[in-house]
C-alpha positions in Angstrom: 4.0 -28.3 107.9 0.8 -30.0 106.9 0.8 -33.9 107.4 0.0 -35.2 104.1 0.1 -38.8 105.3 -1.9 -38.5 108.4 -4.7 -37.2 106.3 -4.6 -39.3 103.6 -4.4 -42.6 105.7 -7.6 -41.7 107.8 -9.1 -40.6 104.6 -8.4 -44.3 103.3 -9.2 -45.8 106.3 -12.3 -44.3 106.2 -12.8 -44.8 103.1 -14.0 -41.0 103.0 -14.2 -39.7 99.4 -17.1 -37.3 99.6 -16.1 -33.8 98.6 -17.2 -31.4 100.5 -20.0 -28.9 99.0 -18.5 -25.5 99.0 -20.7 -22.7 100.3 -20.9 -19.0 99.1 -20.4 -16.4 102.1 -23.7 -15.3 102.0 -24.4 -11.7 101.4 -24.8 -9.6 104.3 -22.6 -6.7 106.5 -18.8 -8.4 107.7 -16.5 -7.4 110.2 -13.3 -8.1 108.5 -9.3 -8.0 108.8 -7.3 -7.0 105.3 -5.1 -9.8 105.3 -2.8 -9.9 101.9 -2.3 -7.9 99.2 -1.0 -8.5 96.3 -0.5 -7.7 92.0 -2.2 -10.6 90.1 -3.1 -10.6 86.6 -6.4 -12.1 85.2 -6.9 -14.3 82.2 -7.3 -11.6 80.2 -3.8 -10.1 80.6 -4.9 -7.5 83.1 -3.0 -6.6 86.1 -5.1 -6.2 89.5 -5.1 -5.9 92.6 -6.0 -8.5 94.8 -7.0 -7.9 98.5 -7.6 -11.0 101.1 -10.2 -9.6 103.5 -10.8 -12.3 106.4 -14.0 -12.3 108.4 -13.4 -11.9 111.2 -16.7 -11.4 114.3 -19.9 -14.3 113.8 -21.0 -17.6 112.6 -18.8 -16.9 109.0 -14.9 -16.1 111.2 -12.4 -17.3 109.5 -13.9 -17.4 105.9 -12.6 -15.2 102.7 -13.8 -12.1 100.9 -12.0 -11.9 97.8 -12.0 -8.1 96.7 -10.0 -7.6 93.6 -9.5 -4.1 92.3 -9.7 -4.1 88.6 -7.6 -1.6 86.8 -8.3 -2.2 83.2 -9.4 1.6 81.2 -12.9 0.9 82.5 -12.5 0.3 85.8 -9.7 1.8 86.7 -10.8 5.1 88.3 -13.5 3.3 90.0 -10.9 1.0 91.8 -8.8 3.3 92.5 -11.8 5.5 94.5 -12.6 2.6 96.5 -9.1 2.5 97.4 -8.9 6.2 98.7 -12.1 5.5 100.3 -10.3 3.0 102.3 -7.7 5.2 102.9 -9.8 7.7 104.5 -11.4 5.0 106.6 -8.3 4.1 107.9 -6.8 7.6 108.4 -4.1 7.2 105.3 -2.9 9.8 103.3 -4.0 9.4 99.3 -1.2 9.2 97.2 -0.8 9.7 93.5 0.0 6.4 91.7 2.4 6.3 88.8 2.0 2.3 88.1 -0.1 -0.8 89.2 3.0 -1.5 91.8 2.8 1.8 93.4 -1.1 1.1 93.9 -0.6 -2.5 95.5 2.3 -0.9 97.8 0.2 1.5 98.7 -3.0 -0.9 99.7 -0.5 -2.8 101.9 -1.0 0.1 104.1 -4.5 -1.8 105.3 -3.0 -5.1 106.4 -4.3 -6.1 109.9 -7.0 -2.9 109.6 -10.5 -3.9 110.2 -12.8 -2.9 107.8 -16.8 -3.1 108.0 -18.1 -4.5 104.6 -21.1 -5.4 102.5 -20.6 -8.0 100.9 -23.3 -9.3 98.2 -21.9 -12.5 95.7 -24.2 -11.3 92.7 -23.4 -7.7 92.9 -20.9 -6.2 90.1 -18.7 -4.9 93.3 -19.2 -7.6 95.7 -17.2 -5.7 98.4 -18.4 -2.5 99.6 -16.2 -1.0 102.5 -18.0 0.9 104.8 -15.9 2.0 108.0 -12.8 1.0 109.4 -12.8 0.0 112.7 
């Protein structure tokens, strides 16, 4: 369990009140570990995907890709390539998905798999897998 009091005392006695500046992962090729899966819907009402990849070899271990798997009309079949592509990476069988909880079952299958990855902030897909390792 986290101490909150610890941390707030030495922040006090400190007196340490400067936020940290929080720095974009830059873009570049990431050893990473799929770490959570999970349904989540965006503001919008849309249910997705989301997928915790955790870097995992370099200067950046430890930090967070976030790639979320759209499923709205549009993007839908798109998502859903990139997640067969990681199946074949990883040596899973494709399935056919009837619903948006069959899909996130079925990514839950790549917890604990590496995956290489580009990763690039400003791109539309900022997560491009390209091996399993």
């Amino acid at each position: 369990m986290f101490d909150f009091l610890e941390l707030t005392q030495g922040l006090i006695e400190k007196n340490d009140f400067t936020e940290t500046e929080f720095q974009p992962l830059p873009a570049g090729t990431y050893i990473t570990k799929v770490v959570n899966v999970e349904k989540k819907t965006s503001q919008s009402g849309n249910d997705y995907v989301g997928m915790v990849m955790e870097v995992i070899d370099g200067e950046n271990t430890g930090r967070k890709i976030y790639n979320n798997l759209h499923l709205t009309p549009k993007t839908a079949e798109n998502s859903i390539k990139r997640i067969y592509k990681m199946a074949e990476f990883a040596g899973v069988t494709p399935i056919a998905f009837s619903n948006v909880d069959a899909i996130v079952d079925f990514c839950k299958n790549f917890i604990d798999t590496c995956f290489e990855v580009e990763y690039d902030e400003e791109a539309f897909n900022k997560v491009k897998v390209t091996k399993a390792l």
